[in-house]
C-alpha positions as CSV (number, residue, x, y, z in Angstrom):
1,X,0.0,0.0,0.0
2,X,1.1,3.2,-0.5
3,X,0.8,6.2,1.1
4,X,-1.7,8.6,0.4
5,X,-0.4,12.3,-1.0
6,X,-1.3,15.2,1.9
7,X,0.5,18.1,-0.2
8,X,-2.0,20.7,-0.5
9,X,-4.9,19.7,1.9
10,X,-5.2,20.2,5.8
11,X,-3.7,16.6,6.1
12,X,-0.5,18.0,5.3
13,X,-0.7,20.1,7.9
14,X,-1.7,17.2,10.7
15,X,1.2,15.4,9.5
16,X,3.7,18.1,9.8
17,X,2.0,18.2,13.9
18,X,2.8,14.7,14.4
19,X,6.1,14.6,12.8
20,X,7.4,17.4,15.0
21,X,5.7,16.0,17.8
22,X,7.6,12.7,17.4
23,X,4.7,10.5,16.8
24,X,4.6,7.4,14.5
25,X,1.4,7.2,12.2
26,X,0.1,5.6,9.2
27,X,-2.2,7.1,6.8
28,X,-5.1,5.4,5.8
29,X,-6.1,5.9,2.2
30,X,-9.8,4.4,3.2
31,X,-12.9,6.8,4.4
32,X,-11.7,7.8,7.9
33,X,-12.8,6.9,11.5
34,X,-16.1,7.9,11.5
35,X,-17.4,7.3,7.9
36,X,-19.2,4.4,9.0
37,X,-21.4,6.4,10.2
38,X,-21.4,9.6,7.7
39,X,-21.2,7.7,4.5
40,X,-18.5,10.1,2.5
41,X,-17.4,9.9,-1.2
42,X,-14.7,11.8,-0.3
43,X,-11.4,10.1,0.1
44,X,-10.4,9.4,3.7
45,X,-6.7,9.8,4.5
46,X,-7.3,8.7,8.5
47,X,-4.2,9.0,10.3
48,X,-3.4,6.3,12.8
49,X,-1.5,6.5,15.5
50,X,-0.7,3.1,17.5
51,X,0.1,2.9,20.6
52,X,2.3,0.9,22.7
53,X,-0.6,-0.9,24.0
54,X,-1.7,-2.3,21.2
55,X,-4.9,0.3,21.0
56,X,-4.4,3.2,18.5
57,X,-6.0,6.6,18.0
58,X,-7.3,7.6,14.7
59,X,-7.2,11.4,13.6
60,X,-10.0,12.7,11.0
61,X,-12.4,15.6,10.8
62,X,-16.2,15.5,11.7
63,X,-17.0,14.2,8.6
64,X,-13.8,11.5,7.9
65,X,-11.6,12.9,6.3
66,X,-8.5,14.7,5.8
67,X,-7.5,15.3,2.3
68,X,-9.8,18.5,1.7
69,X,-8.5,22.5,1.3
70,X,-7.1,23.8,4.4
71,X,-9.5,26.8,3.9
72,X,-12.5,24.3,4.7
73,X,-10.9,23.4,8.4
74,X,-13.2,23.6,11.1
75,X,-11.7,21.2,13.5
76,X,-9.9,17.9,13.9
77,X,-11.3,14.6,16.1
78,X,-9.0,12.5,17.5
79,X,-10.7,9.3,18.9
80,X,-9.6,5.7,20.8
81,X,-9.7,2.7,19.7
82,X,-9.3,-0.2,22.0
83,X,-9.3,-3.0,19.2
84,X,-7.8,-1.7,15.3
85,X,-9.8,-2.0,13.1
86,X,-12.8,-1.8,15.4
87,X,-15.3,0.8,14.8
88,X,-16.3,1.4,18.5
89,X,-14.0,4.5,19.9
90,X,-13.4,4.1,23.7
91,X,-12.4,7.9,24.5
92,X,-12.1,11.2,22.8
93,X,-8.7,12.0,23.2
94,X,-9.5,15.5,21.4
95,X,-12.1,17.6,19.5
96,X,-11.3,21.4,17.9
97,X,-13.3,23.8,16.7
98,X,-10.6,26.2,14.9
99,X,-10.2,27.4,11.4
100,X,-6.7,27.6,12.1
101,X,-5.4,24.2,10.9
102,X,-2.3,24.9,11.8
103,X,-2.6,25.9,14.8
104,X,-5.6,22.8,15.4
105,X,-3.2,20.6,14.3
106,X,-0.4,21.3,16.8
107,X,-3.4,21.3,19.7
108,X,-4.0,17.6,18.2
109,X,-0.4,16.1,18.1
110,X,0.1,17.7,21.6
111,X,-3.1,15.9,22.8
112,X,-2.3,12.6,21.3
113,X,1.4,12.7,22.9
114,X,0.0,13.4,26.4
115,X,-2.7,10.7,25.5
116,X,-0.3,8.2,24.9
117,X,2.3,9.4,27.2
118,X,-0.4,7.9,29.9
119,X,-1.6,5.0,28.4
120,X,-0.8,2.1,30.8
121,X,0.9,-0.7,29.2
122,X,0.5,-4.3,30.1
C-alpha cells in the first residue's frame, strides 16, 4: 500500500503536527474513522496512531476525512480505539473547533502525545 499524498490539503498540515511531535502514524487511504457512520465519497486519508498498547488513536475531521483545502478546516477529532480496526472508539482524546489548521493541528499532536504518554501498558 502506498501512502496517500497530503500536499495541499489540511492533512499536510496534521502530518507536519505529528512529525514534529515525534509520533509514529500511518495514513489510511480508506474513508476515515467515522465514515461508518457519515457515509462520505470523499477520500479518507485517516491518520493512525498506535500505541504501545496495542490500541491506536485515529485522527480525522467531523465528517472522515482529511485530504480537503485547508480553507474548509473547522476542527480535527481524535478518537480511541481499544481494538484496530474496530469501529467502537473508547475515548475522545480531542475535539477542535478552529479554522486555524495549523494551529488545530499542533493542539491535536500535543493531545495525542499526552494521551499516549499515559496509556498504561501491560
Amino acid at each position: 500500500m502506498t501512502t496517500p499524498a497530503t500536499t495541499g490539503t489540511a492533512g499536510e498540515h496534521l502530518r507536519t503536527a505529528l512529525d514534529q511531535a515525534g509520533l509514529a502514524y500511518r495514513i489510511d487511504p480508506w474513508p476515515g474513522a467515522l465514515a461508518t457512520i457519515i457515509c462520505t465519497d470523499e477520500p479518507g486519508n485517516v491518520f493512525i496512531i498506535p500505541a504501545p498498547d496495542g490500541t491506536e488513536v485515529r485522527i480525522t475531521d467531523d465528517e472522515g476525512i482529511t485530504a480537503y483545502p485547508p480553507a474548509d478546516h473547522t476542527g480535527w477529532v481524535a478518537l480511541h480505539y481499544a481494538r484496530p480496526g474496530d469501529d467502537i472508539e473508547t475515548a475522545e482524546v480531542y475535539r477542535g473547533t478552529s479554522a486555524d489548521v495549523t494551529a488545530d493541528s499542533e493542539h491535536t499532536a500535543r493531545a495525542v502525545a499526552d494521551f499516549m504518554a499515559n496509556l498504561r501498558c501491560p
